[in-house]
MARBA-3410 file (N, C-alpha, C, O; in Angstrom, 1 decimal):
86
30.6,13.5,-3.4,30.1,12.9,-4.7,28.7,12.4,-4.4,28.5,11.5,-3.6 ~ 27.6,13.0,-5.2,26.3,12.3,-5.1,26.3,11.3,-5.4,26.9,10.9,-6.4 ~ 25.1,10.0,-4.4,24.3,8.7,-4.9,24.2,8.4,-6.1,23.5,9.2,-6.7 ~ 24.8,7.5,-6.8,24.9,7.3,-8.1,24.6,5.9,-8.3,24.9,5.2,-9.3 ~ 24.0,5.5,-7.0,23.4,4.2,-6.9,21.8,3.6,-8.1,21.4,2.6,-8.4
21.6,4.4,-8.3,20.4,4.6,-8.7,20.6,4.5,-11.0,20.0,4.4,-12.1 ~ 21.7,4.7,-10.5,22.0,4.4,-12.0,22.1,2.8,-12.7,22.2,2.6,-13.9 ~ 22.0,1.7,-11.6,22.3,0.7,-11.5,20.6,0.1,-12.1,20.5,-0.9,-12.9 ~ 19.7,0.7,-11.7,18.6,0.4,-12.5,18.1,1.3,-13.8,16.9,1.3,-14.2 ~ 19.0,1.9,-14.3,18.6,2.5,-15.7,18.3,1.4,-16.5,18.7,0.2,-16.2
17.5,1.7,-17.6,17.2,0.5,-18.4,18.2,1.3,-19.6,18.3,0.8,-20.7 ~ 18.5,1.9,-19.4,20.0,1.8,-20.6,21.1,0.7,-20.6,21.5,0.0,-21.5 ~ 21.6,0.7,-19.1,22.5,-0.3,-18.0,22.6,-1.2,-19.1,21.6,-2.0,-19.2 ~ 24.0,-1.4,-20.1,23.9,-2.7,-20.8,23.3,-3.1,-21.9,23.3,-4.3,-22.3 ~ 22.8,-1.8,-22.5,22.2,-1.9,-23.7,23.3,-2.4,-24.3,24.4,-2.7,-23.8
22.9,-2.5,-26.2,23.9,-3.1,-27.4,24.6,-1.4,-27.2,24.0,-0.3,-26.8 ~ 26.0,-1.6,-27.5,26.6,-0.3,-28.5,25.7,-0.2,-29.4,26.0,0.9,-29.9 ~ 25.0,-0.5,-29.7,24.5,-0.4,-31.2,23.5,1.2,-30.9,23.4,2.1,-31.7 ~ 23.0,1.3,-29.7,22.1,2.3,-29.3,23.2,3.7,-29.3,24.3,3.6,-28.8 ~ 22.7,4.6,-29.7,23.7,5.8,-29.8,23.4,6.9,-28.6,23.0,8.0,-29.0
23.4,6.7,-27.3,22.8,8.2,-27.1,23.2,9.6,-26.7,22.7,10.4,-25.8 ~ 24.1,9.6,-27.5,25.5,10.9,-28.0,24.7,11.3,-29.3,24.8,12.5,-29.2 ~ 24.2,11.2,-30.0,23.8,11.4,-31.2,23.1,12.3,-31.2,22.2,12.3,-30.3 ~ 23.1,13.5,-32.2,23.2,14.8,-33.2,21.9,14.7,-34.0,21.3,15.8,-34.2 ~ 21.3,13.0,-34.4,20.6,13.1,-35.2,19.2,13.1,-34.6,18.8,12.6,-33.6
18.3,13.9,-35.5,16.8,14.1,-34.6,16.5,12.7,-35.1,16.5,11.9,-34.2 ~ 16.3,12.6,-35.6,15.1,11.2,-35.5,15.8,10.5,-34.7,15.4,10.5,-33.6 ~ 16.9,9.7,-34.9,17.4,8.7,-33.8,17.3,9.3,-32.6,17.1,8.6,-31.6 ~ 17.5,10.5,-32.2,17.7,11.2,-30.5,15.7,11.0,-30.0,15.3,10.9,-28.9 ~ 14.7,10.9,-31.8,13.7,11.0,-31.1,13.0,9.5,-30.2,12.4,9.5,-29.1
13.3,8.4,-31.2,13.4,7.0,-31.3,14.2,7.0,-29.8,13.3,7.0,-29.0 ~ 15.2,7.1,-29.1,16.0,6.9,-27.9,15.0,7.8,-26.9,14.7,7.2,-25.9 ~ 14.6,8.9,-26.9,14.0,9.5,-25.7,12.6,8.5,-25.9,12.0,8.1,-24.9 ~ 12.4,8.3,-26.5,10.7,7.1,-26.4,11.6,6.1,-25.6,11.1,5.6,-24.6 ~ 12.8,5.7,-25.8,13.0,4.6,-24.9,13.0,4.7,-23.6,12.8,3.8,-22.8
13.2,6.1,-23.3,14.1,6.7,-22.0,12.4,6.3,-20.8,12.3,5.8,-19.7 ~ 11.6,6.9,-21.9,10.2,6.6,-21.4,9.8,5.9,-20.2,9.5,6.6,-19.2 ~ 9.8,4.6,-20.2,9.4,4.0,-19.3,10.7,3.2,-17.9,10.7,2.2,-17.2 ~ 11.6,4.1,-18.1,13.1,3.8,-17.4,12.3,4.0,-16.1,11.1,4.5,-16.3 ~ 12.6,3.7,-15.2,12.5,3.3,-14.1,13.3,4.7,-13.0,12.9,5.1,-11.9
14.2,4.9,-13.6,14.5,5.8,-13.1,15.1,7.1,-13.8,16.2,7.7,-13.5 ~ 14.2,7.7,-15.1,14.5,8.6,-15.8,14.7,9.7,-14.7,15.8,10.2,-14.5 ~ 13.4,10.1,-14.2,13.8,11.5,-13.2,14.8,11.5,-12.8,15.4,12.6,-13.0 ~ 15.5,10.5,-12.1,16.8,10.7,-11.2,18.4,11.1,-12.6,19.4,11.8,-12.5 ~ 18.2,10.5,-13.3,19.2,10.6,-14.6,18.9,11.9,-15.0,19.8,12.4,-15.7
18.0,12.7,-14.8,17.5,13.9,-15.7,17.9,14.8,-14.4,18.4,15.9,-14.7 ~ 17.8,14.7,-13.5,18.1,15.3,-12.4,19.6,15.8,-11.9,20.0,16.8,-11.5 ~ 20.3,14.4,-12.2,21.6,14.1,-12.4,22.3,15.5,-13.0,22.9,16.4,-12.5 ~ 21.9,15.0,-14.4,22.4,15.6,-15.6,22.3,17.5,-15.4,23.1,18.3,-15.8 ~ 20.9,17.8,-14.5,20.5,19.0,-14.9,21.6,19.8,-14.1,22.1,20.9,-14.4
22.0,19.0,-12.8,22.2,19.6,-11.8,23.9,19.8,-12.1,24.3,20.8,-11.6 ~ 24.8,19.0,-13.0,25.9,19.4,-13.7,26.1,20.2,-15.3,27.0,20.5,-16.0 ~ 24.7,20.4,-15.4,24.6,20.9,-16.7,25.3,22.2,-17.2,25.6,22.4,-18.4 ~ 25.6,23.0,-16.3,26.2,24.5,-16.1,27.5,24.3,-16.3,28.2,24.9,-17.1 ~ 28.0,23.3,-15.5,29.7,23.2,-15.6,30.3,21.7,-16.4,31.5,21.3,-16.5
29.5,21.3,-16.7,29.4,19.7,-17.3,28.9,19.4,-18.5,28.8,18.2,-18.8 ~ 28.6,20.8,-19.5,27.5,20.7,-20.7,27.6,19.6,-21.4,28.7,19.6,-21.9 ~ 27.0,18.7,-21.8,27.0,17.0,-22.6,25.9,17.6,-23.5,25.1,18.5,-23.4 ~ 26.4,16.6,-24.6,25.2,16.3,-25.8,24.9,15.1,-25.2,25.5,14.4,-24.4 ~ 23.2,14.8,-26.4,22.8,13.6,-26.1,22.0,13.3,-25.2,21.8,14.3,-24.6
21.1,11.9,-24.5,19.8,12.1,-23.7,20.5,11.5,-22.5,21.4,10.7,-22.3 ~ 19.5,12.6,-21.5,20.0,12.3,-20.1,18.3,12.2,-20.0,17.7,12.7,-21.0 ~ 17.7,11.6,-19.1,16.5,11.7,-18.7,15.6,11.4,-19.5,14.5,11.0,-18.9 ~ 15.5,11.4,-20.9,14.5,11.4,-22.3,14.7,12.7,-22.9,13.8,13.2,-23.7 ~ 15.9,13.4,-22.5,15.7,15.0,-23.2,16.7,15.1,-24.0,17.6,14.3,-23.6
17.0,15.6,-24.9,18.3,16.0,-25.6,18.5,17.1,-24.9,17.9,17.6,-23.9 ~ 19.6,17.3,-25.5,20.6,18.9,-24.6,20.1,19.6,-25.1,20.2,20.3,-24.0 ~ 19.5,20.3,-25.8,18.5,21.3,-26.2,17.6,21.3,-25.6,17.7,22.3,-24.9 ~ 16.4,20.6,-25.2,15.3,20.3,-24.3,15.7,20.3,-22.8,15.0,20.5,-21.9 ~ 17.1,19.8,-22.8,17.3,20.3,-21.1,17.5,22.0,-20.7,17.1,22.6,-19.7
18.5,22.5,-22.1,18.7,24.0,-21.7,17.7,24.7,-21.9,17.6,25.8,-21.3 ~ 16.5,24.3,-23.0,15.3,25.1,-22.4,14.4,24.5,-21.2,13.3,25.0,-21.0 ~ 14.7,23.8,-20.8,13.9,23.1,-19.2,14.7,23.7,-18.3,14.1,23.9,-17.2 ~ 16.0,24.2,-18.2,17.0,25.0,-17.7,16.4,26.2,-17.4,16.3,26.7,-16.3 ~ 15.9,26.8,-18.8,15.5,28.5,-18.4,14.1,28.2,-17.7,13.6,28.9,-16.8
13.5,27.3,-18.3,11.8,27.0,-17.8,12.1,26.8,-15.8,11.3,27.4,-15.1 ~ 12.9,26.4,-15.4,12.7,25.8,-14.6,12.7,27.2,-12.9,11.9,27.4,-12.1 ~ 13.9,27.8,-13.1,13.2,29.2,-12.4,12.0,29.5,-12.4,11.2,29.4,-11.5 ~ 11.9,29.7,-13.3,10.7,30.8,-13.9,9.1,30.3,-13.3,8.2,31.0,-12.9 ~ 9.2,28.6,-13.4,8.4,28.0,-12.9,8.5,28.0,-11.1,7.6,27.8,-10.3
9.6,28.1,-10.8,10.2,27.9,-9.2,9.1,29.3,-8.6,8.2,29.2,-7.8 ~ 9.5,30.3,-9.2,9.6,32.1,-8.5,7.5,31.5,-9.0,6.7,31.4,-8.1 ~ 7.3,31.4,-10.0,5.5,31.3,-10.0,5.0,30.9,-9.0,4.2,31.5,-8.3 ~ 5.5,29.5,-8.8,4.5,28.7,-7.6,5.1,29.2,-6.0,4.6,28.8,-4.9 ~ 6.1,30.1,-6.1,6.3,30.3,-4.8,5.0,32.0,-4.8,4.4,32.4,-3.9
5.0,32.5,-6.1,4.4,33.8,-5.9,2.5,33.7,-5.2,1.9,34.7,-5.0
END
């Protein structure tokens, strides 16, 4: 099981319910990735998420991304791998 220590400083950690971030809707999904913004540990949550994304698919923001913005950061992310090694 990976370190999941690091979740303990998300600035989500304890938000109101009132914050949705399962949500469908673009404007509120856009309003919540501005939050995700200055988290403290967005990379590692986005990292998290990317790295179960294949067998784990979630809606909703992991990192500041919606699940659309991760599955195209999914195909971007080879593509970018094979460049910088060329």
């Amino acid at each position: 099981m990976p370190d999941r220590e690091w979740m303990l400083d998300a600035r989500c950690r304890g938000t109101d319910d009132v914050v949705d971030f399962f949500t469908d809707n673009q404007k509120v999904a856009a309003s919540i990735t501005g939050f995700c913004g200055p988290c403290p540990v967005r990379v590692e949550c986005l990292d998290y998420q990317l790295a179960y994304e294949e067998t784990h698919p979630r809606h909703g923001i992991f990192g500041g991304l919606t699940a659309t913005e991760r599955r195209d950061l999914a195909v971007r992310r080879p593509q970018a791998a094979a460049e910088a090694a060329s």
